[in-house]
Every structure is written in C-alpha cells, then in structure tokens.
C-alpha positions as CSV (number, residue, x, y, z in Angstrom):
1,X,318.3,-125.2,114.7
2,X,316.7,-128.6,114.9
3,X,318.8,-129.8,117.3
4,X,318.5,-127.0,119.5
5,X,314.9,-127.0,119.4
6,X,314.7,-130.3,120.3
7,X,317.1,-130.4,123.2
8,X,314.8,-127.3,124.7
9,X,311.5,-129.5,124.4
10,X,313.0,-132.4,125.6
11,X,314.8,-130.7,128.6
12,X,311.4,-129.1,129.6
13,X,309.9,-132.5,128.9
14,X,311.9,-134.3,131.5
15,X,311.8,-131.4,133.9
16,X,307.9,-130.9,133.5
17,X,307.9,-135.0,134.7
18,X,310.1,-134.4,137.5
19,X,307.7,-132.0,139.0
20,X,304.8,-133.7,138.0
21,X,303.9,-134.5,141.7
22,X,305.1,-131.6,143.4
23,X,303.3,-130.2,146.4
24,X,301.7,-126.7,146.4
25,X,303.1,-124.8,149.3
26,X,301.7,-121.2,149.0
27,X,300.5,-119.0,145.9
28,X,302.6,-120.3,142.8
29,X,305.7,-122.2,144.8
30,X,306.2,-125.9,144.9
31,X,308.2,-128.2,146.7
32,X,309.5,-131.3,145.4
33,X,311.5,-134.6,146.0
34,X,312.7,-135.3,142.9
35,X,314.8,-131.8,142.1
36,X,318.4,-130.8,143.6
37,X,317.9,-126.8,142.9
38,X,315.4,-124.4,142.9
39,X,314.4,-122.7,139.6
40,X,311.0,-121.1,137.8
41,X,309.1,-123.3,135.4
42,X,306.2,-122.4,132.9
43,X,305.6,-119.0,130.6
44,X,302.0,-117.9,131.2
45,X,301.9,-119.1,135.0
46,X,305.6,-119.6,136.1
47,X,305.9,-121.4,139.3
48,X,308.8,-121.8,141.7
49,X,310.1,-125.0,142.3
50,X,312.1,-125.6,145.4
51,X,313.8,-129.2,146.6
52,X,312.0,-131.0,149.4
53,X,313.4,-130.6,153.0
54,X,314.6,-127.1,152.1
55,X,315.2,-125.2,156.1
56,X,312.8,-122.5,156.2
57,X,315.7,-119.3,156.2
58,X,317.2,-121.2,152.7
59,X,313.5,-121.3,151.3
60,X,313.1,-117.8,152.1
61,X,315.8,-116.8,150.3
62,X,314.9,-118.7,147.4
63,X,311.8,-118.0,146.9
64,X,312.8,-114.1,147.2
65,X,315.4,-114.7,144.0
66,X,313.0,-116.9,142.4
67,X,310.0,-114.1,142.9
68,X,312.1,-111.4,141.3
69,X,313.0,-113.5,138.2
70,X,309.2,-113.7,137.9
71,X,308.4,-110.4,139.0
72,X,311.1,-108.7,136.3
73,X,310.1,-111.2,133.7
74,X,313.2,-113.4,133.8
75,X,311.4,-116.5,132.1
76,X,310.5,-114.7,129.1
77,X,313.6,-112.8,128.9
78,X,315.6,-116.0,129.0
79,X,313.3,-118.0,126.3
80,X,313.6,-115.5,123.8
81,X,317.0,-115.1,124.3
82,X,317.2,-118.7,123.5
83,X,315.0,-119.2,120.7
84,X,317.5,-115.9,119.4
85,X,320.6,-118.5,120.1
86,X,318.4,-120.9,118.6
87,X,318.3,-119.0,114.7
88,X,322.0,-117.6,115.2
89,X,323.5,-120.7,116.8
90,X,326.4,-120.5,114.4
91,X,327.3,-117.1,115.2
92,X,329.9,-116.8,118.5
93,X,328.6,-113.9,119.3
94,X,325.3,-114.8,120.5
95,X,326.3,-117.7,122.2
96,X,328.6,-115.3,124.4
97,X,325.9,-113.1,124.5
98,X,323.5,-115.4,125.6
99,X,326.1,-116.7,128.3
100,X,326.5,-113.0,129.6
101,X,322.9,-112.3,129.4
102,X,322.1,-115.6,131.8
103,X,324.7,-114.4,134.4
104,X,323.4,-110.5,134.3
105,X,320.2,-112.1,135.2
106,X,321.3,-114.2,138.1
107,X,323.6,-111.3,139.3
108,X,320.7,-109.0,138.8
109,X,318.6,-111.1,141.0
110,X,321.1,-111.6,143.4
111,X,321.3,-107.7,144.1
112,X,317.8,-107.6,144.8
113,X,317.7,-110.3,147.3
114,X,320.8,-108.6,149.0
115,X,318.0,-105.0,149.1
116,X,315.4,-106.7,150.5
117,X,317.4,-108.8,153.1
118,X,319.8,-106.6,154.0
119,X,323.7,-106.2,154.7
120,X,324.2,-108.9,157.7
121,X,322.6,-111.5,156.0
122,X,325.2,-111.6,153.1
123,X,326.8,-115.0,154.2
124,X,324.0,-116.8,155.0
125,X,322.6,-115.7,151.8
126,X,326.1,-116.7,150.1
127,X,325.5,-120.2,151.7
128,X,322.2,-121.0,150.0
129,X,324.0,-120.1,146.8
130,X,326.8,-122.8,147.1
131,X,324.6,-125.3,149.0
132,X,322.5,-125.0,145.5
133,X,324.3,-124.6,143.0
134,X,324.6,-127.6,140.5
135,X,327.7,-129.2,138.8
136,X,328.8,-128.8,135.5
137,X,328.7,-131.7,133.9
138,X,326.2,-131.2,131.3
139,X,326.2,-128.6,129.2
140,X,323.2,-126.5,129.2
141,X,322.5,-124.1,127.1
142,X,319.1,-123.2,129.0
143,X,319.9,-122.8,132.7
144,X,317.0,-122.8,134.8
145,X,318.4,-123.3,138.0
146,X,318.7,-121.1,140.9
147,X,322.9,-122.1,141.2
148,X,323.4,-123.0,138.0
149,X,325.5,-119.8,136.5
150,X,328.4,-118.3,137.6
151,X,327.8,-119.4,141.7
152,X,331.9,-118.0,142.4
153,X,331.0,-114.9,141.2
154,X,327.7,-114.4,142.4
155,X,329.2,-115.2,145.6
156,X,331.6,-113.0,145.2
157,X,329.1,-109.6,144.4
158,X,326.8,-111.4,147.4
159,X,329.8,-110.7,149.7
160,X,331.6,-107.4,148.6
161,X,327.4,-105.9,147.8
162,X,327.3,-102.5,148.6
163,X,323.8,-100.4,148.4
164,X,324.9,-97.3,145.8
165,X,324.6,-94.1,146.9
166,X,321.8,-92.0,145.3
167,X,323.7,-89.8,144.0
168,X,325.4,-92.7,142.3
169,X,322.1,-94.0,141.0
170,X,321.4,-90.5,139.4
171,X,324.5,-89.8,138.0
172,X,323.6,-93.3,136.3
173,X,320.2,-92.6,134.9
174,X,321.4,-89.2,133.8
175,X,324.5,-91.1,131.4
176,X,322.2,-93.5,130.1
C-alpha cells in the first residue's frame, strides 16, 4: 500500500511541476509546452491541460472530452477508485476492475463528444484520439491522459457510434 501511495504522490508531483508554468487560456483550461496529452489535473478545481501548439478543431475536441470528465466527476471517480486498488492491491479482481472502470470512463466520454459533435465529424474526432494518445511504456496504474486507455477501441466505438433510439434508451432504464 506504501508503494502505491507513493508512486500516486510522486506521479502528481512530477506532473504538478510540469504544468507549473502553464498559460491560462479560458475559464479552467491550460495550455502547456512541457505535456504530450491532454488530461484533467486537481480535485477541488480540476483544470484541463492541453499541449502547446494544439490546432484549434483538435483543442475543441479536447476540451469537450476533458469538460465532461469534469462535468460527470471523472477525477473523483477515478481517485477513489485508486485509493480502492490502493487497500486491495493484492486482490486481481480490483486491479481488473479498476482497468475496466478507467476504459468505461474514457469510452463514456467519448460517446458524449460524439452527441455533441455529431455523426460527420467521427474521423476527425478519431484522429485527435491517435494523434494523442501516449505509448505504453510505463505502466500506470493512474491514467490521466486524454489517449492513454484503450485508443484502438475507443477508436473503434468513435467510428461504428450510433445515437440509440429512444425507445432503446427506455427499454434500458426500464431493465435497470
């Protein structure tokens, strides 16, 4: 547990350094030099965080995905599944669990953006997420970034998104 604590602080640490200088562009996003991916940092006042140079239609996608993570409470969800991983970390189970519940975020998120931006804007959309998304070479049991979990399938459901049919969506709440 120890460890994993530690690895969390020191990870924010080093990420909270990296965007010590970054530049307020409007409300709570910030661009800066010194990141490759866009992602939401902080608890109480999370702020988006998106790489200098970023074309304006990538930002806008970005900062729509980031926004909902803030707006459904993504950043909360994701620490306390964490600090959950964090007591259980011997346990399988919650390691997959925390694995799934990362990528139901992301895909979540994705869905939303696809709403708001609509059905023709699917590849440009699915272009943003590979020219973002970050290698694997460390693990990281704490993504943050905006293309850091599961980009193949995300691009995947970007591309075959359909809107359900209310009827669909009813049927849904009704079963649950």
């Amino acid at each position: 547990m120890i460890v994993m604590l530690l690895y969390c602080i020191i990870s924010y640490v080093v990420v909270k350094r990296k965007v010590y200088d970054a530049i307020k562009l409007e409300g709570n996003v910030y661009e800066c030099d010194k990141i490759a991916t866009p992602f939401v940092l902080g608890v109480i006042k999370p702020r988006v965080y998106i790489p200098y140079h970023m074309d304006k239609d990538s930002r806008k996608y970005v900062i729509t995905h980031e926004k909902a993570h803030i707006k459904r409470g993504d950043h909360i969800t994701k620490i306390v599944g964490f600090i959950l991983l964090t007591v259980y970390w011997f346990n399988p189970f919650i390691w997959i669990a925390y694995g799934l519940l990362c990528k139901d975020i992301e895909l979540s998120c994705d869905e939303k953006v696809m709403k708001n931006i609509g059905e023709d804007k699917k590849k440009q959309y699915s272009k943003v997420l590979l020219e973002y998304s970050v290698s694997k070479k460390v693990i990281n049991a704490c993504p943050l970034a905006f293309g850091q979990v599961a980009v193949k399938q995300r691009i995947k459901n970007v591309l075959n998104y359909k809107k359900p049919a209310f009827w669909i969506v009813i049927l849904s709440v009704i079963v649950c």
